[in-house]
C-alpha positions in Angstrom: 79.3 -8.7 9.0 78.9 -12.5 9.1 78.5 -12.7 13.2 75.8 -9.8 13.3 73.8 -12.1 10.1 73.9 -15.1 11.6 72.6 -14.0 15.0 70.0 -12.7 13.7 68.9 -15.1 11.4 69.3 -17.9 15.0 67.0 -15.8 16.6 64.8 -15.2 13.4 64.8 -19.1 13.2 63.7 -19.5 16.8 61.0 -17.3 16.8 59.7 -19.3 14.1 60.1 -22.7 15.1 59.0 -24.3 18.4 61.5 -27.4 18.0 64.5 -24.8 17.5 63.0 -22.3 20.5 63.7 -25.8 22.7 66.8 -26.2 21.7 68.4 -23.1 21.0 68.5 -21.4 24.4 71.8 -19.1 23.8 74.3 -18.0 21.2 78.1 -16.9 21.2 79.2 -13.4 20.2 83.1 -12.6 19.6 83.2 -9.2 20.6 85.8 -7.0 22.0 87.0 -3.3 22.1 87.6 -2.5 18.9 86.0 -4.2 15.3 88.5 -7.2 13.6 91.5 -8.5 14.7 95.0 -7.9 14.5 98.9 -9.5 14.8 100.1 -10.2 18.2 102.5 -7.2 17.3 99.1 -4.7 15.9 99.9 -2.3 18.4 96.4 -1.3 18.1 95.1 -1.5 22.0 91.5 -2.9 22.2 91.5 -5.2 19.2 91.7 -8.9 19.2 95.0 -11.0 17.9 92.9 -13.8 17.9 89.8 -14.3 15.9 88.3 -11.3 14.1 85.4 -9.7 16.8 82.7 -6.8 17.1 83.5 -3.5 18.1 81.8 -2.5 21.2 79.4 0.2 19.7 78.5 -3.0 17.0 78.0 -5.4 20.0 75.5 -3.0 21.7 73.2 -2.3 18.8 73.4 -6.0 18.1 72.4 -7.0 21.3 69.8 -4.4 21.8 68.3 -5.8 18.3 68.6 -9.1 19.4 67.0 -8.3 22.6 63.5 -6.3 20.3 63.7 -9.7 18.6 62.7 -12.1 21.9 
């Protein structure tokens, strides 16, 4: 997935580099209940009709990794 890369690679990055550790002091993760996204009328509870998001078992193992990463 796309989100899970790109955190990552921003943390990746800021380890790195001094001038992005200054700047970079956070970063946005879409998550939700369940993985993706769905139509208003999904039906599926716990999964996003807006933008696609992580599922919550994705969002902890991300943010666990992220956290070995600091």
């Amino acid at each position: 997935l796309e989100q899970i890369r790109i955190a990552k690679d921003i943390i990746n990055s800021r380890n790195l580099n001094p001038d992005i550790k200054n700047i970079v002091k956070g970063l946005m993760i879409e998550s939700y209940i369940e993985d993706g996204c769905q139509k208003v009328d999904g039906g599926v509870y716990g999964k996003s009709i807006t933008d696609p998001c992580l599922g919550w078992e994705k969002t902890e193992r991300l943010l666990l990794d992220l956290a070995d990463m600091l």
